[in-house]
PAPA-380517 format. One record per residue (C-alpha): residue number from 1; y, z, x. Coordinates in nm, 2 decimals, m for minus. Example, Ala and Ser with C-alpha at 12.3 -4.5 7.8 and 13.67 -1.06 7.14 Angstrom:
<rs>
+-----+--------+--------+--------+
| num |      y |      z |      x |
+-----+--------+--------+--------+
|   1 |  m0.45 |   0.78 |   1.23 |
|   2 |  m0.11 |   0.71 |   1.37 |
+-----+--------+--------+--------+
</rs>
This chain:
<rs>
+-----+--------+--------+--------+
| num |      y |      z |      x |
+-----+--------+--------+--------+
|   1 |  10.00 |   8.36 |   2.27 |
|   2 |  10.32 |   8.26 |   2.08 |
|   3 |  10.37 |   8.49 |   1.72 |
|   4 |  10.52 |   8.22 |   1.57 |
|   5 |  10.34 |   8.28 |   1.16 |
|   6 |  10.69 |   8.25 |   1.00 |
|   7 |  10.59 |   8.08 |   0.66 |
|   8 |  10.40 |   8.44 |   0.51 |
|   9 |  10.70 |   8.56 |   0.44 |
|  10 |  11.03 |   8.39 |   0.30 |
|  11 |  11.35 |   8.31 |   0.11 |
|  12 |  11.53 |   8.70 |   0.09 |
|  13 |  11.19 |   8.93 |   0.19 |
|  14 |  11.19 |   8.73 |   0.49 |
|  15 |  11.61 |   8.79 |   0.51 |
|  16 |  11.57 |   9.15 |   0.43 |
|  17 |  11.26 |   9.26 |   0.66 |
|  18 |  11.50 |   9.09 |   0.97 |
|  19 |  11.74 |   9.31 |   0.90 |
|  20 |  11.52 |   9.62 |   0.88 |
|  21 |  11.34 |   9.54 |   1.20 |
|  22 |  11.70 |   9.45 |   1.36 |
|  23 |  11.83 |   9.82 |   1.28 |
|  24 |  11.49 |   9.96 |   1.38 |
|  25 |  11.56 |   9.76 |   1.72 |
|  26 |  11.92 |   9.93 |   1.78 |
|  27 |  11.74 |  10.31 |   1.66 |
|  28 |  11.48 |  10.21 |   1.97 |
|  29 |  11.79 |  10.07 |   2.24 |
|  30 |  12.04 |  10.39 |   2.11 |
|  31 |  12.00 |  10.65 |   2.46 |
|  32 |  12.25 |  10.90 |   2.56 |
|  33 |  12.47 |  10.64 |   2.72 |
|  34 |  12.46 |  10.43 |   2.41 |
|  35 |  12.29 |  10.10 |   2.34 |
|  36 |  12.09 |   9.93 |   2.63 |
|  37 |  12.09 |   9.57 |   2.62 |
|  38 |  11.72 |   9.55 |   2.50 |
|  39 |  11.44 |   9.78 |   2.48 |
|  40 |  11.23 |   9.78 |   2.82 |
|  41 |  11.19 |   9.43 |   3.03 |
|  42 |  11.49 |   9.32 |   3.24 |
|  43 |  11.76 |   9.44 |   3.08 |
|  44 |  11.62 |   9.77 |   2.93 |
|  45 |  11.81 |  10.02 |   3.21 |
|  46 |  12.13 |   9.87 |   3.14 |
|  47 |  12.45 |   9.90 |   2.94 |
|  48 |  12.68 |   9.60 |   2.91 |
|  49 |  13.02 |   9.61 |   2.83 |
|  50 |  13.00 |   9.27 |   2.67 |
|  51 |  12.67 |   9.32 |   2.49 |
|  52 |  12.70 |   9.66 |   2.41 |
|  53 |  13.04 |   9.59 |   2.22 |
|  54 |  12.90 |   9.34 |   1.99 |
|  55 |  12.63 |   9.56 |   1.91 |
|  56 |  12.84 |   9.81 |   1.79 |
|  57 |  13.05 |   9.57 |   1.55 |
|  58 |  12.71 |   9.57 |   1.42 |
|  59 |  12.63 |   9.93 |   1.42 |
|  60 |  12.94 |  10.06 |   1.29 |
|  61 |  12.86 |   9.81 |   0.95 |
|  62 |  12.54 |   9.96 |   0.88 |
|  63 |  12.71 |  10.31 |   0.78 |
|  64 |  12.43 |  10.51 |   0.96 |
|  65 |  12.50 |  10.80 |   1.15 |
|  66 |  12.26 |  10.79 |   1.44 |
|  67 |  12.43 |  10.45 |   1.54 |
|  68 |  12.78 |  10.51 |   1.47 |
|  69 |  12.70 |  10.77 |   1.74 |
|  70 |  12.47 |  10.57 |   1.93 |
|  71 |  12.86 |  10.26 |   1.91 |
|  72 |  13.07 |  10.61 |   2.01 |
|  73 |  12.84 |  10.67 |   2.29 |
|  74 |  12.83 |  10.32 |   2.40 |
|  75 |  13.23 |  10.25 |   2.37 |
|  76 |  13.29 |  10.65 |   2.59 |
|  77 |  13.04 |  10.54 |   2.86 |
|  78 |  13.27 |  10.20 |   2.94 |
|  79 |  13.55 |  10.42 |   2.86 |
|  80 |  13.52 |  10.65 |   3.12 |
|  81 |  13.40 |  10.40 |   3.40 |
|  82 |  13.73 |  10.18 |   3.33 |
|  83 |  13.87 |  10.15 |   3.69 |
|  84 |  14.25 |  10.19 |   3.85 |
|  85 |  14.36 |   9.83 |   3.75 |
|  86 |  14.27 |   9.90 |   3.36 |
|  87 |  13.91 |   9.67 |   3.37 |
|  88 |  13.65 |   9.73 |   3.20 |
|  89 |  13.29 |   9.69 |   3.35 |
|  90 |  13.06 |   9.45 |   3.27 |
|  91 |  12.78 |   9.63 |   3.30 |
|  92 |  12.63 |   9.98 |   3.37 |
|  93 |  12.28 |  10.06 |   3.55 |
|  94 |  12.17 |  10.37 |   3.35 |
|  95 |  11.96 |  10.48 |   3.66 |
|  96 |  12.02 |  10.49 |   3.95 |
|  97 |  12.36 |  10.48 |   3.84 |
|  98 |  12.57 |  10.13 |   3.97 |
|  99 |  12.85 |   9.97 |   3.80 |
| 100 |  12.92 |   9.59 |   3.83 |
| 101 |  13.31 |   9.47 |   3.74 |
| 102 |  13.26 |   9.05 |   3.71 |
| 103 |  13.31 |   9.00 |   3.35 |
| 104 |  13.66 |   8.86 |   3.19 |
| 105 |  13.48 |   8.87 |   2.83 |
| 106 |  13.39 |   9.22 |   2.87 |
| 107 |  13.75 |   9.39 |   2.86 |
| 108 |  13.82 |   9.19 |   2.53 |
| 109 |  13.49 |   9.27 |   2.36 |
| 110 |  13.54 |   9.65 |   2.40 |
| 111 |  13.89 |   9.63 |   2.30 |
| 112 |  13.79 |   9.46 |   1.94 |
| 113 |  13.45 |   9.70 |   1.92 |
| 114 |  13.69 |   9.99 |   1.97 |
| 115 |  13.90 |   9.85 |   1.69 |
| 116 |  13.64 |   9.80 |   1.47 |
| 117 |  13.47 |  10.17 |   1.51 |
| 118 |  13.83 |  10.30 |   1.40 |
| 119 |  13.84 |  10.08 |   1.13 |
| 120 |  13.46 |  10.17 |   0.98 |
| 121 |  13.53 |  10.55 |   1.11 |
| 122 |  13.88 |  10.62 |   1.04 |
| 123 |  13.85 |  10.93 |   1.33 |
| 124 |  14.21 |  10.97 |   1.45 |
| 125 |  14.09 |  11.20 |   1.71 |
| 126 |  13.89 |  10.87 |   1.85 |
| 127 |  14.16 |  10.64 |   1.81 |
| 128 |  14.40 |  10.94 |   1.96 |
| 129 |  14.15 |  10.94 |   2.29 |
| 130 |  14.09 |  10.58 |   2.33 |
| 131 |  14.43 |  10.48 |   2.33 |
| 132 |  14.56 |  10.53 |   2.67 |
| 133 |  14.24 |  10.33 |   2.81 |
| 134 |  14.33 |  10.06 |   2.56 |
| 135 |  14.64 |  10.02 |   2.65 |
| 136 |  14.52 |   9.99 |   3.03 |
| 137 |  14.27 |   9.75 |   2.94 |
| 138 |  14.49 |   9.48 |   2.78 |
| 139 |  14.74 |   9.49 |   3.08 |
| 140 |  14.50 |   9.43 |   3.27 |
| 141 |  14.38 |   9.09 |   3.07 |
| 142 |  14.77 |   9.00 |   3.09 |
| 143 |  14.75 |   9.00 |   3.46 |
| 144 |  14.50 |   8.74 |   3.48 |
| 145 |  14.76 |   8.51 |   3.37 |
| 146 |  14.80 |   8.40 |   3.70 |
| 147 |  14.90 |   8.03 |   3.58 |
| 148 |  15.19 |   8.17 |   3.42 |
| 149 |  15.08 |   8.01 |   3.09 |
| 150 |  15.06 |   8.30 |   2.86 |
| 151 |  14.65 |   8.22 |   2.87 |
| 152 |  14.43 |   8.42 |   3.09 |
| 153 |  14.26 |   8.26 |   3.38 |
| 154 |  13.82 |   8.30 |   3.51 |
| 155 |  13.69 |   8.27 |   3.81 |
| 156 |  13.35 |   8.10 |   3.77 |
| 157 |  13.11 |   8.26 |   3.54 |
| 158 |  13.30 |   8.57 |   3.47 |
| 159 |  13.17 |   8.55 |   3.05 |
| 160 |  12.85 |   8.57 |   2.86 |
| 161 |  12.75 |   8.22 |   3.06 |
| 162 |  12.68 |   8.41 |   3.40 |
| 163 |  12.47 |   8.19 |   3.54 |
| 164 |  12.47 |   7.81 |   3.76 |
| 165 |  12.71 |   7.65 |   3.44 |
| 166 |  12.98 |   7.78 |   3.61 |
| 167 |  13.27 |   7.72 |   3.39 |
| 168 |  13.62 |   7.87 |   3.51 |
| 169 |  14.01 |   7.81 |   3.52 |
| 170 |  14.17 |   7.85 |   3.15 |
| 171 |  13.86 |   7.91 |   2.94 |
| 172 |  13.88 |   7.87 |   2.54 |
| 173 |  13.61 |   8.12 |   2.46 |
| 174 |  13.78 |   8.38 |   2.70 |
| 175 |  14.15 |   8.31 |   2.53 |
| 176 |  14.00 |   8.31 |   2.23 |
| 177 |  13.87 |   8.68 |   2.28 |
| 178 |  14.20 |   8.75 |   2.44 |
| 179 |  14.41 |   8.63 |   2.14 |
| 180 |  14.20 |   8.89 |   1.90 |
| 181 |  14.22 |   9.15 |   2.16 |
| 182 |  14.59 |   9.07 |   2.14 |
| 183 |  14.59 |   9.15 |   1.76 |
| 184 |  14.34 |   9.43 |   1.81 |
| 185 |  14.56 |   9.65 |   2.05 |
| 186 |  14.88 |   9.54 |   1.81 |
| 187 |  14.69 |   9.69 |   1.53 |
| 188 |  14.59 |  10.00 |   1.69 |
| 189 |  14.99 |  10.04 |   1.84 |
| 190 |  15.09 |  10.04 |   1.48 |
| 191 |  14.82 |  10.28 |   1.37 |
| 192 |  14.95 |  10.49 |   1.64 |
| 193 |  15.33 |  10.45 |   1.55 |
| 194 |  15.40 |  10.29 |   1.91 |
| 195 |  15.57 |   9.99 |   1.90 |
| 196 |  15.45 |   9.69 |   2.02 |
| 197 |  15.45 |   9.35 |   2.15 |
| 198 |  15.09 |   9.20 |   2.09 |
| 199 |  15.16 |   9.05 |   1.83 |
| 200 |  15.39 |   8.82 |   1.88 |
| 201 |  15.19 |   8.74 |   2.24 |
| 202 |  14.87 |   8.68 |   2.06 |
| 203 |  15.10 |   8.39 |   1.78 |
| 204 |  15.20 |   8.25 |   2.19 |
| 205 |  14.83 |   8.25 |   2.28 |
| 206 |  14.67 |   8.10 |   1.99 |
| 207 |  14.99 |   7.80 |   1.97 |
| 208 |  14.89 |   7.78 |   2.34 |
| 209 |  14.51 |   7.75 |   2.28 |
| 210 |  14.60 |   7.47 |   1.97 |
| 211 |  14.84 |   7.26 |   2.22 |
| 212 |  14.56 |   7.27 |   2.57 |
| 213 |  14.20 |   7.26 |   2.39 |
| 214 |  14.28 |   7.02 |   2.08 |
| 215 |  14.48 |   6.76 |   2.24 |
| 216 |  14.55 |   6.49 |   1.98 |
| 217 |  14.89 |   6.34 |   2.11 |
| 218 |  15.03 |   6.31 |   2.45 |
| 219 |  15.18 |   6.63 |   2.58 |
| 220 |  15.52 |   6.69 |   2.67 |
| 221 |  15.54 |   6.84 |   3.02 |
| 222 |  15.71 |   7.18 |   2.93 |
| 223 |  15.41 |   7.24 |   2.71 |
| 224 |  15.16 |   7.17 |   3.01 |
| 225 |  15.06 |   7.43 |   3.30 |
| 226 |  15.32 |   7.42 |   3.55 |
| 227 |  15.23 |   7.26 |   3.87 |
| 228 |  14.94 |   7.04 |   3.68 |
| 229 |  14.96 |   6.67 |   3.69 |
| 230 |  14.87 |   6.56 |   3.31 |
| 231 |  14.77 |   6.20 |   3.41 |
| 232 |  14.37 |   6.30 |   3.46 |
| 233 |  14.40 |   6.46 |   3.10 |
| 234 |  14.53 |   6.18 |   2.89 |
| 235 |  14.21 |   6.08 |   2.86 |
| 236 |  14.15 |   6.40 |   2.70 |
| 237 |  14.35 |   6.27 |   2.40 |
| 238 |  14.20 |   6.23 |   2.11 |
| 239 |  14.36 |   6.21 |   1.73 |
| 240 |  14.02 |   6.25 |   1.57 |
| 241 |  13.90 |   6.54 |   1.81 |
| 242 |  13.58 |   6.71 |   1.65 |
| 243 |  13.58 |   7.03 |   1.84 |
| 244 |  13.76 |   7.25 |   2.15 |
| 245 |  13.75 |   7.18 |   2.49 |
| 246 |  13.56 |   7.38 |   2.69 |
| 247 |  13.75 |   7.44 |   3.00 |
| 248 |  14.05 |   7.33 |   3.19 |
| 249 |  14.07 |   7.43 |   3.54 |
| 250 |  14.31 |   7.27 |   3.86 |
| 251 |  14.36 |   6.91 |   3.76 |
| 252 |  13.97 |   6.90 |   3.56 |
| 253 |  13.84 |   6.96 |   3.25 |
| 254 |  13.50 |   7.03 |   3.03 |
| 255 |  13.49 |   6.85 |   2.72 |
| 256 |  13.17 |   6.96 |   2.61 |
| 257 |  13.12 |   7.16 |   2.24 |
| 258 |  13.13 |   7.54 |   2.37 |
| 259 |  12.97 |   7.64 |   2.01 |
| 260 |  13.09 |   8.02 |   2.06 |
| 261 |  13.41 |   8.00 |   2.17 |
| 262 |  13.47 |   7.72 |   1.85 |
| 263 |  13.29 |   7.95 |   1.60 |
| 264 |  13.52 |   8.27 |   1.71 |
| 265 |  13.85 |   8.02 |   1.70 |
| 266 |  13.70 |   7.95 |   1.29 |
| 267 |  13.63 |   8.35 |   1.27 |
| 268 |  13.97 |   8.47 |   1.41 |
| 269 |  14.23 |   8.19 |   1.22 |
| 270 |  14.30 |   8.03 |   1.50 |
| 271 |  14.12 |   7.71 |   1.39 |
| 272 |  14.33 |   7.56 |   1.08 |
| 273 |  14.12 |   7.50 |   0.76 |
| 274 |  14.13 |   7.09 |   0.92 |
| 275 |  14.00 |   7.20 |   1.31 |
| 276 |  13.72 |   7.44 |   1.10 |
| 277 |  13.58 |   7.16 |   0.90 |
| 278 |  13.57 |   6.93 |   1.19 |
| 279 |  13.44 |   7.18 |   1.39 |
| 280 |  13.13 |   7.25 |   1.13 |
| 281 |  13.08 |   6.91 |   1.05 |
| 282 |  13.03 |   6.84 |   1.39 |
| 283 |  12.74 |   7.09 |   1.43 |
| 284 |  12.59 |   6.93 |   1.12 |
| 285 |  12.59 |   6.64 |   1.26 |
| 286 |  12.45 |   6.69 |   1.60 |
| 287 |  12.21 |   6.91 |   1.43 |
| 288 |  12.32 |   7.19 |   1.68 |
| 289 |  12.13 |   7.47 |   1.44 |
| 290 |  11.83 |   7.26 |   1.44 |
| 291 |  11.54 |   7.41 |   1.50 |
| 292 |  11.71 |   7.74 |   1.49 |
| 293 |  12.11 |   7.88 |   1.51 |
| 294 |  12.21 |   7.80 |   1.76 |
| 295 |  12.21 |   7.55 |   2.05 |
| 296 |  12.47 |   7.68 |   2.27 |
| 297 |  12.64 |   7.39 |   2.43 |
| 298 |  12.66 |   7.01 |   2.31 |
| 299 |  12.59 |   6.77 |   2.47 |
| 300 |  12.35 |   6.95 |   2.78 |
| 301 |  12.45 |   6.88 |   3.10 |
| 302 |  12.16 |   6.64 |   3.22 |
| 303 |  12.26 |   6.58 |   3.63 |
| 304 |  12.46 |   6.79 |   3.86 |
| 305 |  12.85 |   6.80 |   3.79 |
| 306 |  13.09 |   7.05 |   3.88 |
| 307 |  13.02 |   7.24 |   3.60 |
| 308 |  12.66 |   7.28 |   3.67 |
| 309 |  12.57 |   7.37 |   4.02 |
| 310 |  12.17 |   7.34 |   4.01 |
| 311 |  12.14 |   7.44 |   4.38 |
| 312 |  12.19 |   7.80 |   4.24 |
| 313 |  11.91 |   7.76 |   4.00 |
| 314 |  11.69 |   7.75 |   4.29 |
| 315 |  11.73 |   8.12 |   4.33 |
| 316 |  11.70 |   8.25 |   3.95 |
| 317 |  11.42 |   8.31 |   3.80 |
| 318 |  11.30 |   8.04 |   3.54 |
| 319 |  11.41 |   8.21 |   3.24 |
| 320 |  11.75 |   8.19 |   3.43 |
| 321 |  11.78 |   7.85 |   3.53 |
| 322 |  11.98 |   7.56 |   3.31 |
| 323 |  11.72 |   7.28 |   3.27 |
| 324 |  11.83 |   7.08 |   3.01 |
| 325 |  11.81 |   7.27 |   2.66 |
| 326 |  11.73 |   7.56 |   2.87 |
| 327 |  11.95 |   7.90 |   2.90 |
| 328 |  12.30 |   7.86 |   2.86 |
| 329 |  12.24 |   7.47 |   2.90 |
| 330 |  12.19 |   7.38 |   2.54 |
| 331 |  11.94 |   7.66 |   2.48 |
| 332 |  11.92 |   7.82 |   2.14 |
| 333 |  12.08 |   8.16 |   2.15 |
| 334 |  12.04 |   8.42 |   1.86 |
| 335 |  12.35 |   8.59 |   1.90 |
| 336 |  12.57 |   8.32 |   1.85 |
| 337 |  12.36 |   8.20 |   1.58 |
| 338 |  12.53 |   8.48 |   1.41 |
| 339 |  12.85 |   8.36 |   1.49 |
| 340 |  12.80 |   8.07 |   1.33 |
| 341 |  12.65 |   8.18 |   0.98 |
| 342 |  13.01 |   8.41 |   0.98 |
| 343 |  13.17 |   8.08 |   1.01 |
| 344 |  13.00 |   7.93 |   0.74 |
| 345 |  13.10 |   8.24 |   0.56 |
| 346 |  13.44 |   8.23 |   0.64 |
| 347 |  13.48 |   7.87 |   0.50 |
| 348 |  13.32 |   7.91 |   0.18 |
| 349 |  13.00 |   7.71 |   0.28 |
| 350 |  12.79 |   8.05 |   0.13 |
| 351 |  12.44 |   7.85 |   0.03 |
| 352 |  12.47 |   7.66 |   0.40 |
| 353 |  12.53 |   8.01 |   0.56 |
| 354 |  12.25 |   8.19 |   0.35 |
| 355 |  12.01 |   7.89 |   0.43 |
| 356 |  12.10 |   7.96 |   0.77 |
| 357 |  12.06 |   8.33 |   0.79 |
| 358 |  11.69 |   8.31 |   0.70 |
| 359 |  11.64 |   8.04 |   0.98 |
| 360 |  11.80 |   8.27 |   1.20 |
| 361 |  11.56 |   8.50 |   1.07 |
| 362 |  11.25 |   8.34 |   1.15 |
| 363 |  11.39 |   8.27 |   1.47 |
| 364 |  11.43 |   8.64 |   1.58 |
| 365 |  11.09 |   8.69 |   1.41 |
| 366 |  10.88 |   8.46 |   1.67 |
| 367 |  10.77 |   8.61 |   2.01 |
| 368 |  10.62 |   8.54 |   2.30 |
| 369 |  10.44 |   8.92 |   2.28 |
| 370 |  10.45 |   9.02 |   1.95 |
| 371 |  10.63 |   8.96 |   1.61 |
| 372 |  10.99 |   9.05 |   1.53 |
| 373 |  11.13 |   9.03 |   1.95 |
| 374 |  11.45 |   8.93 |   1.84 |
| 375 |  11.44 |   8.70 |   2.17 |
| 376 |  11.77 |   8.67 |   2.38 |
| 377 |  11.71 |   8.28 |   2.38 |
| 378 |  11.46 |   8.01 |   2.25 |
| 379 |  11.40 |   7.62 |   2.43 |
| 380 |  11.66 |   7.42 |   2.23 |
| 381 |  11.41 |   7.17 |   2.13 |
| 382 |  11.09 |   7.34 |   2.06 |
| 383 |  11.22 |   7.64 |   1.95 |
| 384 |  10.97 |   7.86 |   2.20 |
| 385 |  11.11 |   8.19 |   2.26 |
| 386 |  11.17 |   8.20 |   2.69 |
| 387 |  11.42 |   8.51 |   2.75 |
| 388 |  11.39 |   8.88 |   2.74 |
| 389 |  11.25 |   9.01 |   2.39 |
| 390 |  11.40 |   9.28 |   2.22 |
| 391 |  11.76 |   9.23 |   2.26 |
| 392 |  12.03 |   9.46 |   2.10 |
| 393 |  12.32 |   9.17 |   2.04 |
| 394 |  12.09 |   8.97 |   1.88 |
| 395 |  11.96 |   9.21 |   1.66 |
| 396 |  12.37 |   9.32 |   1.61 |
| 397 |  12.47 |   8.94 |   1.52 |
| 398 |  12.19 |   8.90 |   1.26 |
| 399 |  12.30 |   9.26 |   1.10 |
| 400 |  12.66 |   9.14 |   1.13 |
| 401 |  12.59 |   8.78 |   0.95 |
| 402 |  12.40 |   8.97 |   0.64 |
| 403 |  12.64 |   9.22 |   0.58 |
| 404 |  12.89 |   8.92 |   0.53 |
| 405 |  12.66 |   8.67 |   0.37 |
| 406 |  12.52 |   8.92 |   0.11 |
| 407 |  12.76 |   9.22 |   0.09 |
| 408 |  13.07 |   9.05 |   0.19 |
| 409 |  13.14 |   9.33 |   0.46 |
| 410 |  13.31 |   9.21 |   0.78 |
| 411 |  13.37 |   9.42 |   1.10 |
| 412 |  13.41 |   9.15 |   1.32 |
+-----+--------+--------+--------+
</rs>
């Protein structure tokens, strides 16, 4: 049975009873750990670095006490499992206890969560503690540079999009969370009275990001990756470029619409008032939020290609596998609906965004077992809820997108 009776309620009661279910969600996923990643089903013995992080920004902006606790727990436990090189994990098996360490995105999102706690908290004992294990934590993102470009490099599937869409090399969405960890650690330096270089290294990154993933004009070669040959990216060019590329890796690129990683470069400034237009008039036009915020990638990947490698879809389980508009493969995930309704915000586009927020609402509201799952992702064409219910980082993301929308409070 699908709980799918979204038309009872709407307008703001239906905007306002999301977000009360959404904090009820994070009371129900706080343990003495800190958040799991959803309450029971697959994911509910398990702390992630990446999810976990964004569920605090949206913790900490909800003022309660229980879950700025519930963010402090969840930022100590990754904290304290950081290994020798500085990385943090990607994700934490409450019990039996077992730590896995492939995640880029992970490092970077725990970085800007533990900025943002400080910034809602203002506990210098916190900031005093977390510092060292900052600092660790961003040189270890600088050695991934192991282009010598100034941007950090992935191995295959090493972000949020863990699966058979195995996108790697020089990844925007991964430099993009590298150029705001940048400013985060910069930020916290100065808070700290420690001088620093991040700041200057994150205005490198995001020049860096501008020049590889928006090519408009032919590129000079001291602006390219050393040891690249630019003749199979001319093609690449593109003065009237609606969107970031996806990847580049060895001689290859992905030129597919990666809608997180271009909603974070609007969110973070690293997208010009021109790129943030294009950008959103681009996922207006290919109705990207459409049936709910948001599809994830644009256009899907319809036959094998070395970005998608089906074969290893034969070994997931079918709310893991990227069918077309399935999963990361077009599917319609919550949590980055959120990002998108912020960028809305962040433009000015208010009514679009508010219009957007109670779509997002009634997309968390529908259920495959009961109302109000807050579903980790929906079919990108029917809008049927297929992932694991319950799900802490989409509840965060909705709370993050009111707080913006309606009380023009950002912690992201």
């Amino acid at each position: 049975m699908l709980y799918d009776n979204v038309k009872d309620i709407t307008g703001m009661e239906l905007v306002q009873r999301c977000y009360d279910e959404a904090i009820n969600l994070l009371f129900s996923t706080s343990t003495s750990v800190g958040f799991s990643a959803s309450l029971g089903g697959l994911y509910g013995n398990e702390v992630w670095g990446r999810d976990g992080s964004i569920t605090c920004l949206g913790a900490v902006t909800t003022r309660d006490n229980k879950l700025i606790e519930s963010s402090r727990k969840t930022l100590t436990t990754f904290k304290q499992a950081q290994n020798t090189f500085g990385q943090i994990p990607n994700m934490i098996r409450i019990s039996p206890r077992s730590i896995n360490f492939y995640a880029l995105d992970a490092s970077s999102w725990w970085i800007i969560a533990v900025t943002s706690f400080w910034k809602a908290t203002r506990d210098e004992d916190f900031l005093s503690e977390f510092w060292p294990v900052v600092k660790k934590a961003i040189v270890w993102l600088k050695y991934q540079d192991i282009a010598n470009t100034g941007l950090v490099c992935s191995p295959p599937s090493a972000d949020w999009m863990d699966s058979s869409l195995q996108r790697y090399g020089i990844v925007l969405y991964n430099n993009i969370l590298y150029y705001k960890a940048l400013l985060c650690v910069s930020e916290i330096a100065q808070a700290m009275g420690c001088n620093e270089t991040e700041s200057g290294e994150a205005e490198r990154v995001k020049t860096k990001i501008n020049t590889l993933f928006w090519p408009e004009t032919r590129m000079p070669p001291e602006e390219w990756v050393p040891g690249w040959s630019t003749r199979f990216y001319e093609e690449a060019i593109d003065r009237d470029r609606s969107h970031y590329l996806n990847f580049l890796s060895f001689e290859n690129y992905d030129w597919r619409c990666d809608v997180s990683g271009n909603c974070l470069a609007i969110l973070w400034d690293v997208a010009d008032r021109s790129k943030a237009d294009r950008i959103l008039a681009y996922i207006l036009e290919r109705r990207l939020a459409s049936p709910f915020p948001i599809r994830v990638l644009d256009p899907p990947i319809l036959y094998p290609n070395p970005s998608w490698n089906p074969k290893i879809d034969l070994y997931r389980p079918g709310l893991q596998q990227n069918l077309p508009y399935q999963y990361h493969n077009a599917g319609i995930w919550p949590w980055v609906g959120g990002l998108y309704i912020l960028a809305l915000e962040k433009v000015g586009k208010h009514d679009l965004a508010l219009n957007e927020l109670e779509r997002l609402a009634q997309a968390n509201r529908i259920g495959r077992d009961k109302e109000w799952e807050f579903n980790e992702w929906l079919h990108g064409k029917t809008g049927i809820p297929l992932g694991t219910g319950l799900q802490s980082w989409s509840a965060s993301s909705y709370i993050l997108a009111c707080r913006a929308v309606l009380d023009h409070i950002w912690s992201i």
